[in-house]
N, C-alpha and C positions, 0 to 999 in steps of 0.2 A: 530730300525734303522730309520732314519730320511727319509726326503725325498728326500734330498739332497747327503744324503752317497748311497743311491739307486741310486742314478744320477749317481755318479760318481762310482760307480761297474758296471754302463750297458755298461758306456762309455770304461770302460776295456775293459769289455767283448764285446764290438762290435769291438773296434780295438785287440783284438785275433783273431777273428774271421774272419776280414779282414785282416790280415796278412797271415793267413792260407789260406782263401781265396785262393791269391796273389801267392801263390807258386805252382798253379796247372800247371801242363804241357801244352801245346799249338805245336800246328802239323809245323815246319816252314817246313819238305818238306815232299808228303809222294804219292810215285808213285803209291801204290797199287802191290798187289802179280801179277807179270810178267805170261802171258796164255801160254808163248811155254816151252817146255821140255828140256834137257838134251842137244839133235840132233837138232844144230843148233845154240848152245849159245855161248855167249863170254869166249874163254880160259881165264884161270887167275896160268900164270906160271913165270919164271926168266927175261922172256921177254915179255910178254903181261899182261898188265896192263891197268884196267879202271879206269875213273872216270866221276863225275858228280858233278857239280853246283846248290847251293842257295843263295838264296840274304836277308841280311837282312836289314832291314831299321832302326834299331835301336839297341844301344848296348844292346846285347843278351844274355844270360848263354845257353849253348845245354847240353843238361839233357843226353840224349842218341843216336846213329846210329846204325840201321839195315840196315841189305844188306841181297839181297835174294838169295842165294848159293845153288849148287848141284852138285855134282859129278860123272864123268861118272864110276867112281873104287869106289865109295861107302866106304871109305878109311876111319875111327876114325882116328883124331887126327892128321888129316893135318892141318895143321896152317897155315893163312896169316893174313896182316896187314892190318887196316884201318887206313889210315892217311887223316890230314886235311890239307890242303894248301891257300896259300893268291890266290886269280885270277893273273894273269899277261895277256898282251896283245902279242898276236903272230902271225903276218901274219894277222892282223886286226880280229884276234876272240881271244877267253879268253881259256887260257888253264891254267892245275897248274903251279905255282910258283915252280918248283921243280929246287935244285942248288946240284949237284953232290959233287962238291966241296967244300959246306960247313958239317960242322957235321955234324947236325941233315939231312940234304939234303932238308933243304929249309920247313919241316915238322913244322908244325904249333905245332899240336900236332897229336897224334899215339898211338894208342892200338893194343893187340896181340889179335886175334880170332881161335876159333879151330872147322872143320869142326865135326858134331855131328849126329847120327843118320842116318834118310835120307836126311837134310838139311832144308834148308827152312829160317824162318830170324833168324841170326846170330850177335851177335853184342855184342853191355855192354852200360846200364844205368849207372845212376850219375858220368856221365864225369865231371861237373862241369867245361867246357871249354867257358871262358866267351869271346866274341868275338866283336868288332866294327863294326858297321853299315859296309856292304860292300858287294863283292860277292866272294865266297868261295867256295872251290872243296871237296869233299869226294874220297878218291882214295882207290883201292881194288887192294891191292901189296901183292907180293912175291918173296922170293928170288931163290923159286925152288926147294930147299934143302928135299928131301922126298916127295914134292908134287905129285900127279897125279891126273888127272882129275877133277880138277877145275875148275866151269862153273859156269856164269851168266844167266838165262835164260833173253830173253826179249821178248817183244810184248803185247797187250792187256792191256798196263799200262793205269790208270784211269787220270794220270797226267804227263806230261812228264818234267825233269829237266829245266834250262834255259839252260846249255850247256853240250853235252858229246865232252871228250879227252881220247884220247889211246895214252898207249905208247908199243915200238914194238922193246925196245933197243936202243942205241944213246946217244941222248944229253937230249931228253927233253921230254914231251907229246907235241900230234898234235893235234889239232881239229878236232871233228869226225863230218861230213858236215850231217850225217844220224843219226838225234838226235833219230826219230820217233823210228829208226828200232836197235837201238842199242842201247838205253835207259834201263837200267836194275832196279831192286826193290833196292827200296832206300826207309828209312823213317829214320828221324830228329826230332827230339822235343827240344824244350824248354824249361824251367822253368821262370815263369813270376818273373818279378825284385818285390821286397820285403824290405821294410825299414831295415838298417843296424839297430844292436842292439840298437846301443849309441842314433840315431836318433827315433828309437821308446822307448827308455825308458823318452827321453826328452820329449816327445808328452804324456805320459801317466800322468808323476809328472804333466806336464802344466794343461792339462785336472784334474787332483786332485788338484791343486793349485786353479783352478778357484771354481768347487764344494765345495770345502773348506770357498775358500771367501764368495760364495755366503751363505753358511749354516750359519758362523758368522754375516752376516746382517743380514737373518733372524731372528737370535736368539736374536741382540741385538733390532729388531722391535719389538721382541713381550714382551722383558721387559721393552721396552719404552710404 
C-alpha cells in the first residue's frame, strides 16, 4: 500500500471517528438528586401538576429526561406523564404553553412513565426530540386515574431550573415565584448535532478524490 492510500484510509478513519465523537450526550439541565423526603413534597395528581424550564441557544436533539419521583403509597405501576411545552409569557413570567382546546393540549411532545420500586429517577432515553433555539418547560402530569401518592421531593438541588410553574386545575399553569424552594430533580441531555449521511459520504469521496489525485502525480513524477 502506497503512501497515499495510507492518507486516505486515516482520513476515513479520523472522520469515523469524529462522527462517533460528535454523538456523545451533553448535560443541557440537570438539578441533581433533591435532599428532602416524601414529608414535604410536591403532590403530583388530576390537579396538581409541575413543571420546569431550559433554554437552549442552539437547535438541539434531547437524547433523554429524568425526573426524580416518590411515593407516599409506595404503589407499582402508577403511571404519569412527562410532557414538553414551548414557554409562553403570563403575567410577565414564562410558564407552559399549555392549550386545553387543542389536541395534543398545546404538548410539544409527551411520554408515558411508570412509578417503579422505591422511585428515584424515572424517565426514557432516545427521545430523539429535536428542538429550536429557545426556552422550554418539562411538565410532570397526571390524570389521577389509579394514582396515589405522588411526590416530587425538593431542596438541596446543585442547580436550580430557570423557571418553576404549577398548575392547580383551571385554564392554565401559574408561575411559581418560589423557584429555590419548589424546584424538583430534573435531568436533560442531549445528543451533539453529527453530519447527515449524504453530507458525510460527500466529505469522504472528496477526501478519496483528493488522495487519489495526489497519488496519480506521484506516480506520474516518478516515471517522469
Amino acid at each position: 500500500m502506497n503512501t497515499f492510500n495510507r492518507a486516505a484510509l486515516a482520513l476515513v478513519a479520523a472522520a469515523c471517528f469524529a462522527s462517533q465523537a460528535n454523538a456523545a450526550t451533553t448535560t443541557v439541565l440537570d438539578t441533581g438528586k433533591p435532599s428532602g423526603g416524601v414529608v414535604g413534597a410536591l403532590s403530583i395528581d388530576a390537579v396538581d401538576w409541575m413543571a420546569e424550564s431550559f433554554t437552549l441557544s442552539s437547535k438541539t436533539t434531547i437524547d433523554s429526561v429524568l425526573t426524580y419521583v416518590q411515593s407516599t403509597a409506595f404503589d407499582e405501576g402508577q403511571g404519569f406523564t412527562v410532557a414538553l411545552y414551548a414557554a409562553t409569557s403570563k403575567g410577565g413570567a414564562l410558564v407552559p404553553a399549555i392549550n386545553f382546546f387543542a389536541d395534543q393540549q398545546g404538548q410539544l411532545q409527551q411520554f408515558s412513565a411508570t412509578f417503579t420500586g422505591n422511585g428515584g429517577w424515572i424517565g426514557q432515553s432516545g427521545l430523539n426530540w429535536t428542538l429550536d433555539a429557545g426556552t422550554y418547560f418539562i411538565a410532570v402530569e397526571t390524570d389521577g386515574n389509579g394514582v396515589q401518592g405522588l411526590v416530587l421531593p425538593t431542596g438541596g438541588l446543585s442547580r436550580l431550573p430557570g423557571a418553576v410553574a404549577y398548575y392547580t386545575g383551571g385554564s392554565g399553569y401559574d408561575a411559581d415565584p418560589s423557584v429555590a424552594a419548589d424546584a424538583f430533580g430534573l435531568r436533560v441531555t442531549a445528543v451533539s448535532a453529527v453530519p447527515e449521511p449524504a453530507s458525510m459520504a460527500l466529505m469522504l469521496l472528496g477526501m478519496a478524490g483528493v488522495a487519489a489525485a495526489a497519488g496519480r502525480r506521484r506516480s506520474n513524477n516518478d516515471r517522469s
